[in-house]
N, C-alpha and C positions, 0 to 999 in steps of 0.2 A: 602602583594602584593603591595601595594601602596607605600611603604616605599622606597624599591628598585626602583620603577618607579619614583618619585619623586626625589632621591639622581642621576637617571641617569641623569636627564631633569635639574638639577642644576649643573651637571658637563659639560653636552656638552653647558649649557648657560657662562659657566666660559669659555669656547674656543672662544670669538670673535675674531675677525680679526682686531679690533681696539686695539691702543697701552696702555698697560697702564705699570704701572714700575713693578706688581706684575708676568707677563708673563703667558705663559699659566700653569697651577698647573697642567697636568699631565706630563709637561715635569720638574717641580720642581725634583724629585729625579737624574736623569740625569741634569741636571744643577747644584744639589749639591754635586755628584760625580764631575763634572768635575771644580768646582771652586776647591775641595779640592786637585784635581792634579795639578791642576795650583797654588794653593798655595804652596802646599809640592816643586814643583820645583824652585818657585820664592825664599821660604828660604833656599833652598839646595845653589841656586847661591850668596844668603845674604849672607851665613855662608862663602863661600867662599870667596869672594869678600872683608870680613872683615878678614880673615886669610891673605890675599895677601896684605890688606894695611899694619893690623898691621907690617908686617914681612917685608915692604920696603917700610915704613910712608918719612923717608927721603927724599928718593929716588922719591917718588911720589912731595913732596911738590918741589925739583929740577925742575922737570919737569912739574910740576904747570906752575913756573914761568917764567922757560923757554919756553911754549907754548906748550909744549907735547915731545914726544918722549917714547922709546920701553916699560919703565915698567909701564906707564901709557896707555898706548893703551894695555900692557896685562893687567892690571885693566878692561876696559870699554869692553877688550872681555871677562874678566870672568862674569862680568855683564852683558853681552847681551847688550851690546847699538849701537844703528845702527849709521852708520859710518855717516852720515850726520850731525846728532847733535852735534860728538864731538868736532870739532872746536869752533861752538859756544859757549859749553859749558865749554869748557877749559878757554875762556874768562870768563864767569861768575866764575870758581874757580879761576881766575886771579883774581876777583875781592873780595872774601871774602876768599882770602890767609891765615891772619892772622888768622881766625877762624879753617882752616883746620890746621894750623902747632898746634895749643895746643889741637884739638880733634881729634884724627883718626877716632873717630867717627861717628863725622860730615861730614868727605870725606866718610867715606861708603855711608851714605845717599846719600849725592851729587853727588857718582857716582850711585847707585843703581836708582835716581830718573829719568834717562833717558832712562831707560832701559824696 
């Protein structure tokens, strides 16, 4: 009888209303479903976003340097990147060009990271 009363009295002491980074643990299973869909959808748009460079690495590094145009803004919409950032960030691939033209790799990152 006391075992129960005690594991409840240390679960509803685990619900404060002050911050801390652990959150509250009965909302933990619901928070672990919902990062793993927000995962699974962020590498579904990875996988893609890396088929789109490989397949118009070129064509993207053109339009790197020419400051953007259509198969680089269909890159940053397969990635989900809001449309405010990418000018600036066309800039910063203006600026580690070389790095993008020998890895397509590294433009995936670079476009995935504003997304």
């Amino acid at each position: 009888m006391r075992y129960p009363t005690i594991c409840a009295t240390l679960l509803l002491a685990a619900c404060s209303q002050q911050a801390n980074h652990l959150g509250n643990p009965l909302l933990w299973p619901v928070r672990g479903a919902a990062s793993a869909v927000q995962e699974a959808g962020y590498t579904q748009r990875r996988g893609q976003v890396e088929l789109f460079v490989k397949a118009n690495h070129p064509a993207l590094i053109r339009e790197i340097r020419d400051g953007g145009g259509p198969t680089l803004a269909r890159a940053f919409d397969i990635a989900g990147a809001p449309a405010a950032v990418r000018a600036p960030h066309i800039l910063q691939l203006q600026s580690d060009l070389a790095l993008y033209q020998a890895s397509p790799q590294a433009l995936v990152v670079a476009i995935m990271v504003v997304s």
